[in-house]
C-alpha positions as CSV (number, residue, x, y, z in Angstrom):
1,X,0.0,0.0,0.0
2,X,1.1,3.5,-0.9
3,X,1.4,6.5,0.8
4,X,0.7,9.9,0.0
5,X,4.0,12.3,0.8
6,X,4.0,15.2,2.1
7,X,2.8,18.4,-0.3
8,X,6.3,20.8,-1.2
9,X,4.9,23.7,0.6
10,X,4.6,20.9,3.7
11,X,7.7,19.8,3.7
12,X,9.4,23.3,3.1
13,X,7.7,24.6,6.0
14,X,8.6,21.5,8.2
15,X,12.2,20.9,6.9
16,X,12.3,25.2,7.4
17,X,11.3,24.9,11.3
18,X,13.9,22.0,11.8
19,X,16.5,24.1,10.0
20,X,15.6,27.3,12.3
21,X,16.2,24.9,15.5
22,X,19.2,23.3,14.4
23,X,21.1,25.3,12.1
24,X,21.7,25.7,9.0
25,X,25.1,24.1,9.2
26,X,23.4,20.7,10.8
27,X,21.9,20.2,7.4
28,X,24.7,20.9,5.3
29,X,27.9,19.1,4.2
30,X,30.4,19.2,0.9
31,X,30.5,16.6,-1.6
32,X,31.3,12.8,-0.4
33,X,30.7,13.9,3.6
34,X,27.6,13.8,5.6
35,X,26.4,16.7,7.4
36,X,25.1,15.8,11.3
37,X,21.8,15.3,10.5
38,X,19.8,14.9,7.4
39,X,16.3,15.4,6.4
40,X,13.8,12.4,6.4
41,X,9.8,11.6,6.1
42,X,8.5,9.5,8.9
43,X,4.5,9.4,8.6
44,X,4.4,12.8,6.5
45,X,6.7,14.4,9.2
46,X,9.7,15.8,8.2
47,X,12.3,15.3,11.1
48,X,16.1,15.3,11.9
49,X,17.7,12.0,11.6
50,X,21.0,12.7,13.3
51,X,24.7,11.4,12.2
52,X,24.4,7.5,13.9
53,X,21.0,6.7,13.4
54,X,20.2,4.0,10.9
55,X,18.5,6.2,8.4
56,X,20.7,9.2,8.4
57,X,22.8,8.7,5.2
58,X,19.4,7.6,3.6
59,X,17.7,11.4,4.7
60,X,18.7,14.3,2.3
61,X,20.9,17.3,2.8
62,X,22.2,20.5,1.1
63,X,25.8,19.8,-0.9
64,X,27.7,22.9,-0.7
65,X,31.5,23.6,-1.9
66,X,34.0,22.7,0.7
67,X,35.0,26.3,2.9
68,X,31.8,28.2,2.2
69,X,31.1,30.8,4.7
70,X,28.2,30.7,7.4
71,X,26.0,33.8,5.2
72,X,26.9,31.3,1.8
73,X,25.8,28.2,3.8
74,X,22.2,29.8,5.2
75,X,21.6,31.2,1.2
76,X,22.4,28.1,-0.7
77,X,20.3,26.1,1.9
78,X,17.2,28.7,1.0
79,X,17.7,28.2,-2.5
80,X,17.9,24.8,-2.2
81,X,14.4,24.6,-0.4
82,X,12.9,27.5,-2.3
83,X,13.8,25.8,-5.7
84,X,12.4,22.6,-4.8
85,X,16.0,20.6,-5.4
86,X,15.1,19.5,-1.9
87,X,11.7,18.4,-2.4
88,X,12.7,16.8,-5.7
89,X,15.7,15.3,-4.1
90,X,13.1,14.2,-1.2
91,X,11.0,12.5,-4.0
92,X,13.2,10.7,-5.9
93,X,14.9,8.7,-2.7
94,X,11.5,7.9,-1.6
95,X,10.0,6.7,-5.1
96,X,9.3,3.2,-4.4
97,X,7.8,3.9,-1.1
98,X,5.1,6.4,-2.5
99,X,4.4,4.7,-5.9
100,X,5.2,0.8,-5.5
């Protein structure tokens, strides 16, 4: 049976309040390395999975060029929300368990 996910303005506004608590630097990490905690969808709730849990390198996070700056960090991470890469990036990891 398959599950509806989350709508993009949900999970923006979810992933957005998490982001506000944690930091922006939590969800964050250059390429090949994993940031301390990733975004992930448990019952159409976005929450924190954080580094050591099972599904953290199965959440989603922001890539971002190795030595960016706090200020470059917080506006790639708003782009990356306010785009949709993170929704779309959300989606397509999570394919099988909304469509199979």
């Amino acid at each position: 049976m398959s599950q509806t996910p989350p709508s993009r303005d949900e999970f923006n506004t979810q992933a957005t309040d998490l982001i506000n608590e944690l930091g922006t630097t939590a969800f964050c990490a250059p390429p090949g390395k994993m940031p301390d905690y990733t975004l992930f969808v448990d019952n159409n709730r976005v929450i924190a999975e954080p580094r050591g849990e099972p599904r953290h390198p199965y959440g989603i996070h922001c890539e971002v060029p190795e030595g960016m700056t706090q200020p470059q960090m917080d506006e790639a991470l708003q782009k990356w929300l306010e785009s949709g890469e993170a929704y779309e990036a959300f989606i397509s990891t999570n394919v099988c368990r909304f469509n199979c």
